[in-house]
N, C-alpha and C positions, 0 to 999 in steps of 0.2 A: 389280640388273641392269636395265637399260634396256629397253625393253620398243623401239624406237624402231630401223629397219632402217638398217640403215648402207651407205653406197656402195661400190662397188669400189675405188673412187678414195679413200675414207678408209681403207679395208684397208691399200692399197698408202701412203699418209702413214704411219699407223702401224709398219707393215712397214721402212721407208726410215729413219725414228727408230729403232726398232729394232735396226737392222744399225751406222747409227751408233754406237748406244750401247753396244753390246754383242758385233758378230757374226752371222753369220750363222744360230747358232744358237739365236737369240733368235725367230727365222722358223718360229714354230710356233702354231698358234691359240688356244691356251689361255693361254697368256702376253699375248700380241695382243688378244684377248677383253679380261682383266682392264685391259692399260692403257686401251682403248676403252668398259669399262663394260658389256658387254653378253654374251652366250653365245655358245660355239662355233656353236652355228649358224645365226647369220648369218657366222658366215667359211663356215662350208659354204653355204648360201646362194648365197654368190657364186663360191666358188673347187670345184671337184671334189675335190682335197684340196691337200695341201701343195706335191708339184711343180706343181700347176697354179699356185697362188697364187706363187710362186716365179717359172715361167716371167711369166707378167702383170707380176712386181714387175722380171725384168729386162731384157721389152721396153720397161718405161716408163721405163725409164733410158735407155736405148740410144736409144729415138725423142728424148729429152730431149738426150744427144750429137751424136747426127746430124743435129738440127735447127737446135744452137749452131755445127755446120758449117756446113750451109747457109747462117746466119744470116752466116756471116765471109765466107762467097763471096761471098754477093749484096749485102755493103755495098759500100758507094762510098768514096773518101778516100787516106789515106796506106797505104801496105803494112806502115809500121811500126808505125803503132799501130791496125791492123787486128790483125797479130802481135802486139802484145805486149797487145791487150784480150782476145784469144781465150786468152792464156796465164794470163792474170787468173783468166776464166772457166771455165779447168780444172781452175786450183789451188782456187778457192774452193768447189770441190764436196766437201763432207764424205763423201758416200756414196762415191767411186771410188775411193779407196784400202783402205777397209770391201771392197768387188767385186772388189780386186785381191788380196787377202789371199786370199779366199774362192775363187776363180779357181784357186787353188793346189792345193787340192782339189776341184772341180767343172768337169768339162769343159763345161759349158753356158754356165758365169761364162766360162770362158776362150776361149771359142768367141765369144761376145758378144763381150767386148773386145778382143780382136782382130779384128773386123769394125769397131767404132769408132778401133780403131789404125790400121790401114789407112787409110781416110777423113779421118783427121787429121795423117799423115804426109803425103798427098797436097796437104790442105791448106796444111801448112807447105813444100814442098816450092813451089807455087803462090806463096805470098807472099815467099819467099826468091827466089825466078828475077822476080818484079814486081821487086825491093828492086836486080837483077842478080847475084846469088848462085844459080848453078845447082849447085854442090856438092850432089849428093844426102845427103853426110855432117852436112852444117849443119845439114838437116831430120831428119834421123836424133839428134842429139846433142840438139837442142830438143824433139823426142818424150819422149828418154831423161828430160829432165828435169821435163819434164809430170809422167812416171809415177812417177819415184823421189822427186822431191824431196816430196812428200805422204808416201811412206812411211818418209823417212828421220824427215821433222818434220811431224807431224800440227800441224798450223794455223800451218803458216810462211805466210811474205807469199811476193808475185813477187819479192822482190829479184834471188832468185839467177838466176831467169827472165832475169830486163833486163837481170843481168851479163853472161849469156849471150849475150843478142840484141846486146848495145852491144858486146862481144868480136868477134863474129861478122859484126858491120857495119864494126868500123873494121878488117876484112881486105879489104874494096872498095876 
């Protein structure tokens, strides 16, 4: 075992592979410990026990969400491929459909992403009224498939995304 303290911030890497690979259940320090090399307590160390390391693992998610917001607001350019990069950038995230499983049983998960739902509905809502689509339902149906299409097909592409968006454009 490692004799060598580890960061919070490599917790929560480890934690985040973890849930990946496995579940949420895999969010335990003894398991976390052996793939990092080192003893439970340096995760006691850093975290008070498990819900705490849990909460940490899914603020860093959510400020990483709401940041990829922000990041879509305050570019500059076309609304369409402001839209359809932010859609990119949702699908491409391996942990949020891992958080949305999880969420089914954990009101914290689903507390979470639902505060990132919200912010990201508004968002698409924003770039559909720039594009002149004020339909609240458009931004509502492009959410929907943010969140399902990860669940339906763990590591699909955007296709089904642009189908969408290129559907929903040539109603203008």
């Amino acid at each position: 075992m490692s004799k060598l303290r580890l960061s919070p911030d490599k917790w929560l890497t480890a934690g985040f592979e973890a849930l990946v690979a496995s579940g949420p259940t895999a969010l335990a320090a003894e398991p976390l410990a052996r793939t990092l090399g080192t003893t439970k307590g340096s995760f006691y160390w850093h975290f008070k026990d498990l819900p705490a390391f849990q909460d940490a693992l899914l603020a860093a998610w959510q400020a990483k969400a709401l940041e990829q917001v922000m990041e879509a607001v305050s570019q500059t350019g076309e609304a369409e491929t402001r839209l359809r990069s932010f859609g990119k950038t949702v699908l491409d995230d391996p942990v949020e459909p891992k958080l949305r499983a999880w969420a089914q049983s954990d009101a914290r998960t689903a507390a979470m992403l639902a505060e990132v739902d919200t912010e990201r509905l508004h968002l698409l809502a924003r770039l559909l009224t720039a594009l002149g689509l004020g339909n609240p339902d458009f931004a509502r149906a492009l959410q929907a498939t943010l969140i399902g299409l990860p669940l339906l097909d763990e590591g699909s592409d955007t296709s089904a995304f642009d189908v969408l968006v290129d559907t929903i454009l040539a109603l203008d």
